[in-house]
N, C-alpha and C positions, 0 to 999 in steps of 0.2 A: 397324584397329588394335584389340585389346586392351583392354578395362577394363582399368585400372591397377590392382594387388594394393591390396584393400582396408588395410595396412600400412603403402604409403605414398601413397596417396589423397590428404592431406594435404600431400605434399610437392611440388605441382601449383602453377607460377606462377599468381599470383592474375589474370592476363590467360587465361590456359588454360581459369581455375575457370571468370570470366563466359562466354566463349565455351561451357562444359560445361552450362550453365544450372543446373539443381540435381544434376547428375551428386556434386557434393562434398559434399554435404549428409549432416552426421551429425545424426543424431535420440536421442532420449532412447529406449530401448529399454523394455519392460515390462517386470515386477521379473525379475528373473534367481536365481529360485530356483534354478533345476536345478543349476547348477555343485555345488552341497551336495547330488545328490541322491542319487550314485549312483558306487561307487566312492571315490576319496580324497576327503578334504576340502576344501572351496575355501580354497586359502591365506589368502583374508584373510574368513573364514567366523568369526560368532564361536565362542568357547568357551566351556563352562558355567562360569560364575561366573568370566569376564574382564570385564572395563569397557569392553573393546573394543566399537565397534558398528561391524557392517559393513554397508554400504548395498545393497538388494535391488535398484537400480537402480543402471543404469551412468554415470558423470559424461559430459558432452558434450564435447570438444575444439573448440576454436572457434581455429584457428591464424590465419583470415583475420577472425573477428569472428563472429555471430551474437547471437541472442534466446534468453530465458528466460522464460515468460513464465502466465500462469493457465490457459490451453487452448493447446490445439494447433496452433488454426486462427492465433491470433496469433501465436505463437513463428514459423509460416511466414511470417505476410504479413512479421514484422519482418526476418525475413533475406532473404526475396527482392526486397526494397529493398534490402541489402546489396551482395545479387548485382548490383545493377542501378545500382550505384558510388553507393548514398547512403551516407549518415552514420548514427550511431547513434540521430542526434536521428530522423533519414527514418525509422530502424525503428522507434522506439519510437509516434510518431505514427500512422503505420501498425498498428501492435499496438494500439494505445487504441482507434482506429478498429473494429478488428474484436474486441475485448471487449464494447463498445458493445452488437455484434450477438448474439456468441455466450454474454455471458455478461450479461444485462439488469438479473438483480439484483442486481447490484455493480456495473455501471459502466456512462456514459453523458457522451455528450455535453455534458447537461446535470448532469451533476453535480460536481465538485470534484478539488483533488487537490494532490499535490506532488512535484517531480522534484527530483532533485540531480545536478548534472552535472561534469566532466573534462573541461577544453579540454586537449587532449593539447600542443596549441601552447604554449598558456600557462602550462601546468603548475596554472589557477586551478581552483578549487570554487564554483559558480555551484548559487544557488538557488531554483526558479522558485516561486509560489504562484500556483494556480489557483485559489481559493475566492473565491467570492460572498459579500457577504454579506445579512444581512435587509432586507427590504424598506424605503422609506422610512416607507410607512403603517401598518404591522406597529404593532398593539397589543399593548405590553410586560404587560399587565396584564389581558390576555383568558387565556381557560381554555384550561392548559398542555396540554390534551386535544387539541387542537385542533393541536398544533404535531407530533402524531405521524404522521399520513399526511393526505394532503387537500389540498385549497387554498391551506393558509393555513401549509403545513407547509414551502413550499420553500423555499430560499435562491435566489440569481441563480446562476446557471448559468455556471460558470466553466471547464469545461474543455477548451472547443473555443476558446474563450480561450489555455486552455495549449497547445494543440496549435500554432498558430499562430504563438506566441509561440517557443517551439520550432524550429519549420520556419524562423522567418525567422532567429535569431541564427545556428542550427548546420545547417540541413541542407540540402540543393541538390536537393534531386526536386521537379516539380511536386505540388502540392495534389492536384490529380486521379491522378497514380501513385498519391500516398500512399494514399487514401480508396478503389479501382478495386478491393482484394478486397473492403476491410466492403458494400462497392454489390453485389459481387456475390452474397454469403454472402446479405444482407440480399431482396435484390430475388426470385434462383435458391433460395434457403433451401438451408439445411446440416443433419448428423443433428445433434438436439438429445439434447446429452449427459442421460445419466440423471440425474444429480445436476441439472441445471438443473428438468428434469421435475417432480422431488418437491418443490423449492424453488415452483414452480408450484402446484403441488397443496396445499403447505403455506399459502400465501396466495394461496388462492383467493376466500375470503369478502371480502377484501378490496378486491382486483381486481375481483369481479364488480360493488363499486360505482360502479366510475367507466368506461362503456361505451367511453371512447374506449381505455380499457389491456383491456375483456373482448375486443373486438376484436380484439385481437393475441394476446393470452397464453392464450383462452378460446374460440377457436375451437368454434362448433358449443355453445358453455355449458361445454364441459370441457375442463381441460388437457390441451394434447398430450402423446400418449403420448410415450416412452423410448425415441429413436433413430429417431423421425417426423421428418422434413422439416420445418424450420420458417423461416417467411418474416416479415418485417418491410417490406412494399412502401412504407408512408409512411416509414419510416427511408432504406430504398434512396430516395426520392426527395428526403427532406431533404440527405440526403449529396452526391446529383448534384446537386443543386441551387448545394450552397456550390463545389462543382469547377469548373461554369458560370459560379458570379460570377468564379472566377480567369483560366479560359480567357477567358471577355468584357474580362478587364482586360489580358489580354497582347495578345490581338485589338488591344486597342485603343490599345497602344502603351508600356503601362505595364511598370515593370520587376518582376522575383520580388517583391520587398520589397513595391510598390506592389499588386501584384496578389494577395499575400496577405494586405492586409488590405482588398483591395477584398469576401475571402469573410469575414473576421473582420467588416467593417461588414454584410456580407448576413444572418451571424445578431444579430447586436446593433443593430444601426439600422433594418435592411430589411425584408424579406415574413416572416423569420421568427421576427423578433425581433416585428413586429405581431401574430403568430399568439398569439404567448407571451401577451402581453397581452391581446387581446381575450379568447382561453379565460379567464385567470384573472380577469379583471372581473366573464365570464360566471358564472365558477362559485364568485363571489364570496371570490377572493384577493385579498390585499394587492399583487403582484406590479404593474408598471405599466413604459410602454415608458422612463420618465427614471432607472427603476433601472437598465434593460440599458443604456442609451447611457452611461452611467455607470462601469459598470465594464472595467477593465484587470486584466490579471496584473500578475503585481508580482514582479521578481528583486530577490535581495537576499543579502546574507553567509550562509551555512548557519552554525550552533551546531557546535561544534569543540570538542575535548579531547585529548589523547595519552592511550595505553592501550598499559603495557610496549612503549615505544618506536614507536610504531602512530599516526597521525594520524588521526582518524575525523571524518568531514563529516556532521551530519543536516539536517533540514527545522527552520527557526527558526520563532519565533512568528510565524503563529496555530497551527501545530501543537504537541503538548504531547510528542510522542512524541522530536523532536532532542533536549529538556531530558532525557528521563528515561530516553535509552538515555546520554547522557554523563554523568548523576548517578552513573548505576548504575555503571557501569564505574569511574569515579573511586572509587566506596563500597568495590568489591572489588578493586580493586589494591592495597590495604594486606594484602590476606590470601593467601597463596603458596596458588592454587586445584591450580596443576599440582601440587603434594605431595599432594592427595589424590585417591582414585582415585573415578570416578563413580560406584561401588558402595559409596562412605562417604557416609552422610548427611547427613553435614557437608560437604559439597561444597552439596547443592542446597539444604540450609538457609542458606549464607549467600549464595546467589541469592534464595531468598524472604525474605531480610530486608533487601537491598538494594534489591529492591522496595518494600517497605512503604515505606520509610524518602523512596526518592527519588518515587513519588506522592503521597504527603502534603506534601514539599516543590512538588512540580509544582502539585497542585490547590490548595493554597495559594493561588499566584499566578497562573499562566497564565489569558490572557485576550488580546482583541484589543490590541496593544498603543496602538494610535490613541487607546483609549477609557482606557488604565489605566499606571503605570508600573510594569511586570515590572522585578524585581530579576535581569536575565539574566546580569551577569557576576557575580552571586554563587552563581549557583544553580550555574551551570561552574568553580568555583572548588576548586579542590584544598584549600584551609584550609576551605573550607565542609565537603567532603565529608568532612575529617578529623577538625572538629567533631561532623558527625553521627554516623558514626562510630561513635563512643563510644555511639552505644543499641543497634550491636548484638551482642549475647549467642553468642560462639559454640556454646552447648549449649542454648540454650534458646530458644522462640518469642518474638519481644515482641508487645504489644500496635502499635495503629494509630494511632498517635500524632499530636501538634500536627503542622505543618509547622515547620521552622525558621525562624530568622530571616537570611535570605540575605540583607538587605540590608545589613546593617553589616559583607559581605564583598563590597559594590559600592560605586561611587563616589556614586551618589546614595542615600539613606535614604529608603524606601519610610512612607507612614503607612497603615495598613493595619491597618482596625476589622477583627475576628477574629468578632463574634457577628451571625452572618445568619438571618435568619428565614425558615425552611419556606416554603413555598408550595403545600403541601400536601402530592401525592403526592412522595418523595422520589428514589423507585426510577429512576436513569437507563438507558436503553433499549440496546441492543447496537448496533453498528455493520459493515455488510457492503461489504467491500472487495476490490478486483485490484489485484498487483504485478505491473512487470517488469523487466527489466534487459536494460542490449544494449551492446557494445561493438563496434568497427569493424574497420578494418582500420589506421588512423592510430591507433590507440592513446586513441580517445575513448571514455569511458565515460558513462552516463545510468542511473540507477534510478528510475522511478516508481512510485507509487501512487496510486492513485483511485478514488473513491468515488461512492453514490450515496447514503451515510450509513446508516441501517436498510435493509435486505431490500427492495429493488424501490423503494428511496425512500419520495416520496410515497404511491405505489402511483397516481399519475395519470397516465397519459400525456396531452402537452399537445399537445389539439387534434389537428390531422392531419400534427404533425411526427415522429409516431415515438419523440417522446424522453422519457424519465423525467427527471423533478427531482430534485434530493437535497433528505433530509426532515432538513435540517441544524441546523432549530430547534429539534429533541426534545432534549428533557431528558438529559444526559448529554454531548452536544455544546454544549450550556448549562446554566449551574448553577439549580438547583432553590430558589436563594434566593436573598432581596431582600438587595440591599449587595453580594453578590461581583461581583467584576467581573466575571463573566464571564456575567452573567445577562444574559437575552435583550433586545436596545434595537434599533431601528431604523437600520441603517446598519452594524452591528456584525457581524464577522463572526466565527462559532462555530468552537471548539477543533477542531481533523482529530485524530486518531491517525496519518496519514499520517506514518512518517518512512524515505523512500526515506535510503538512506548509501551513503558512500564509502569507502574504508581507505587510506590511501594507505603506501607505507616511504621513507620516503627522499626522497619527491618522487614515488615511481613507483606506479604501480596495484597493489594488492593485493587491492583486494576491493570491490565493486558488489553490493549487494544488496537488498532489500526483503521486505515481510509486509503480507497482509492481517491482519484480525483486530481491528476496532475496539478496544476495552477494552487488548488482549491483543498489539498489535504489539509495543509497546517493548519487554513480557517476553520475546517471541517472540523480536525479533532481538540484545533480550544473550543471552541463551541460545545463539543459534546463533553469536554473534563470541566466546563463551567458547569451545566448543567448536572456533573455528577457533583461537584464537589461547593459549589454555591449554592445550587436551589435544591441539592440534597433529592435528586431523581431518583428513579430505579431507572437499571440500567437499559433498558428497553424503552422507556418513554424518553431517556436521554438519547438515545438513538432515535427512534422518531420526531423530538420536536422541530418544531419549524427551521431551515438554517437557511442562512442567506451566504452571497461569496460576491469579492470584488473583483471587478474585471477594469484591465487600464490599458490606458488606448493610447502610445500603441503600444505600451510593455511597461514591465515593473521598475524598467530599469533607469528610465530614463525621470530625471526631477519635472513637476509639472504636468505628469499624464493625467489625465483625464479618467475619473474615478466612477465606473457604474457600480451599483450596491443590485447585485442580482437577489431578488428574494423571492421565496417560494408562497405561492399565490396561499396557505394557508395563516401566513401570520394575519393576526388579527388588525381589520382595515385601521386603528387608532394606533398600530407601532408604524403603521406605512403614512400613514396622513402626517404620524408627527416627525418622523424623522425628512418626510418632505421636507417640512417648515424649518428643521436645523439644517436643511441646503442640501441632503443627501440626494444626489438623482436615482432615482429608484425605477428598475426594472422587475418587474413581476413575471416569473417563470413560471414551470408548471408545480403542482403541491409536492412531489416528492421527486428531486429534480437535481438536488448538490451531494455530491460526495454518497458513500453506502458506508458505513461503519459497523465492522464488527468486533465484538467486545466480553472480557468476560468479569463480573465484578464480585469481589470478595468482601464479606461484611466482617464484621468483629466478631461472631460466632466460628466465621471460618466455612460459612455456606458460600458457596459458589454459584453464579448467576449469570448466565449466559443469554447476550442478545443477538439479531441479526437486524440488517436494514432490509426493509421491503422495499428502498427505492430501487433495488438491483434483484438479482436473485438470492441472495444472502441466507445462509440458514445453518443452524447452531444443531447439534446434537452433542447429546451427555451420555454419559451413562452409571 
């Protein structure tokens, strides 16, 4: 018989598809210039001086389900779990697994994170935290230098934690399916994309300090070349490793639940969780095995708001990014965005003053909350945001003002000293992260992100497991002064920019997305749910259009900073000349340059639509 017309491909009982293996498999295509190249115009091609942006890559169809995901190699593992009748949670565990591999400086088993989930059954918004936090011995009052890569720099390793957690509430494939590509990418080695290469190259002086990460990443003393073969065998063997503890636990009579945390105790209690330890005694960290036996994830309510009739779900504290993509949105729903066009300035001037306005209220307060009492239903509060409001200027920049006072718009009244003292250097450090998003075929939806905090972490690989730490105590993921809460203390665990979200209408899936981009998520992903749900995008050219992100000198934290609007060299030169003139200082970066978003959008028919960003390696497959 026949290939079936690539037309209705699609329209292939999903018992046909698994029997097909990956015969239904749609993939994100390269950018699709040509259509504009030669001959008529591409109908949905833009036009000189339209507002319209059309996307140079093609959206993914996902009618049975599929991943979205930072590479390639993930977006596949996570839907050939699909293919092989798991769940979304199956895919997305499976994609973390194999970012781990292919993408090291951003994401790892040992470092952090947070997912936001759709029990499709339930209709509920469930939200998991992966984050570690500081060590017990951790000296709050040792040099902050010290807390930027190294030993003394990691937090507890929470994200093989989230996987597990994961795998048991929502998803039915054994541990070993899930983990069987990152084992094999890792063990066999994959081409190592260029962009990882230079990321290599760029912290190399780093890496060649600590022999057990030159070994991997420094082959021969130099980074591997761009689109060399690259192999991680201590990872491949840590990974088989934790597969073995599950299979030894069903051997031996235990049931999925039991047998996956017989491999959650193998890295937290067992051989590799002693590995952890001993390296960091050795090489004089705080780290010690009563932290790891210690720590659990932790579900709990996501941070919520409505947006023009839209129910949006993000990551609650300890992440800052749920508060300050629901501040922001709240801030500009008082102002009719859809009347002006994105070639009026005033459109993305009053996105960057919704910014200002909702991180100055964030870093105000966010902190662990264990340690601090966050003002959380004031800071989501509609009257709050319509207090604030009122500072911002539509024709003019403001200044980077106090935080407000959320609390006398919650039920308990915060007391909360305002004057903290330096600690020296002030400048908080950037953050490198992977998102993904996967939906199923039962209508379950999952969006993660995960970290490994700065660039390659620690920059330590621990011992002979393969794995990088997140360097979660640097400055920026903790405040740079004595008295905020959210300065660095023993047991406390540090702020994520992690805020995977949900959109729901009605009760029903609309929208699953995520952003890397430390500093730059929250901006990132109002940016892209304005552009879905204001100027009525498809979901790909909402991920493509122009975004810009602010940077404050020296931190967000402090009232006063000094406010750069980084923007991407393709917005059109009349949003750049006029937001000049309303005071904005404007930095032109490169055209695809803030944040990577991956997303999947659901219309009112109930087709599903999947994007990727091409500022990173980002790529969507369906099936």
């Amino acid at each position: 018989m026949s290939n079936p017309d690539p037309q209705h491909r699609f329209a292939l009982d999903r018992r046909e598809m698994l029997a097909a293996g990956l015969a239904g498999i749609a993939i994100a295509a390269a950018p699709v210039r040509a259509l504009a190249q030669s001959g008529a115009q591409a109908p949905d091609a833009p036009r000189s001086g339209s507002s319209n942006v059309a996307a140079h890559r093609v959206e993914v169809a996902m009618p049975h389900g599929g991943v979205t995901a930072g590479h390639p190699l993930a977006a596949m593992a996570g839907t050939r779990m699909l293919i092989q009748g798991g769940t979304a949670a199956d895919a997305v565990v499976a994609a973390m697994a194999v970012m781990n591999v292919v993408e090291p400086w951003a994401s790892s088993a040992g470092g952090n994170g947070f997912a936001t989930c759709l029990d499709r059954k339930s209709g509920q918004v469930h939200s998991l935290a992966f984050t570690g936090g500081a060590p017990r011995l951790l000296d709050p009052d040792g040099d902050p230098a010290a807390l930027d890569h190294g030993p003394k720099a990691l937090t507890v390793p929470g994200a093989f934690g989230g996987w597990i957690a994961l795998a048991r509430r929502f998803g039915t494939l054994p541990l070993s399916t899930l983990l069987e590509p990152a084992i094999g990418y890792a063990r066999d080695g994959h081409p190592l994309d260029p962009s990882i290469a230079t990321f290599i190259t760029r912290a190399q002086k780093r890496l060649a300090l600590y022999p057990t990460s030159a070994a991997i990443f420094l082959p021969d003393g130099k980074p591997p070349q761009p689109r060399s073969v690259f192999r991680n065998p201590d990872l491949a063997r840590t990974l088989q490793s934790l597969a073995d503890a599950e299979t030894r636990a069903l051997k031996g009579g235990a049931d999925r639940d039991r047998a996956l945390q017989a491999a959650h105790n193998f890295f937290y209690t067992g051989p590799i969780a002693q590995e952890f330890a001993r390296f960091s005694i050795e090489t004089g960290g705080w780290l010690r095995l009563d932290d790891l036996k210690a720590y659990q994830p932790h579900w709990d309510t996501p941070v919520s708001t409505s947006y023009r009739g839209l129910d949006v779900y993000s990551s609650p504290l300890t992440s800052r990014t749920g508060l300050e993509l629901c501040e922001q949105l709240n801030l500009v729903e008082g102002f009719d965005l859809a009347a002006l066009s994105a070639d009026d300035p005033r459109f993305t001037h009053l996105l960057i003053e919704a910014i200002k306005v909702a991180k100055a209220d964030v870093y105000k307060y966010a902190a662990d909350p264990r340690f601090a009492h966050i003002p959380v239903e004031g800071l989501l509060s509609k009257r709050f945001a319509a207090e604030r409001r009122k500072l911002i200027d539509p024709a003019r920049a403001g200044l980077y003002r106090e935080g407000g006072s959320a609390d006398i718009f919650a039920r308990t009244m915060v007391d909360r000293q305002r004057q903290w003292a330096a600690l020296g250097d002030e400048r908080t450090r950037g953050g490198d992260t992977t998102s993904l998003s996967a939906v199923d075929a039962d209508g379950n939806a999952i969006a993660v992100t995960t970290t490994v905090g700065g660039g390659f972490g620690t920059f330590m690989v621990m011992g002979k497991t393969g794995i990088l730490f997140n360097n979660g105590l640097r400055l920026g993921s903790t405040a740079p002064y004595a008295g905020h809460p959210n300065k660095v203390a023993p047991g406390k665990i540090p702020l994520l920019g992690n805020g995977p979200t949900i959109v729901l209408d009605k009760g029903r899936l609309k929208l699953v997305f995520g952003s890397p981009g430390g500093e730059t998520i929250g901006q990132t992903q109002f940016q892209f749910l304005v552009n879905i749900v204001d100027r009525h995008m498809p979901i790909q050219a909402a991920i493509e259009a122009p975004r810009f992100a602010l940077d404050a000198e020296p931190n967000f934290y402090k009232p006063g900073a000094a406010i750069t609007v980084q923007a991407e060299g393709r917005f059109p030169p009349v949003v750049l000349q006029g937001l000049s003139a309303m005071g904005h200082r404007i930095d032109t970066v490169g055209p695809y340059a803030i944040g990577s978003v991956q997303g999947i959008l659901v219309d009112p028919s109930g087709a599903r639509m999947a994007g990727a960003d091409p500022r990173r390696m980002g790529y969507a497959v369906g099936y």
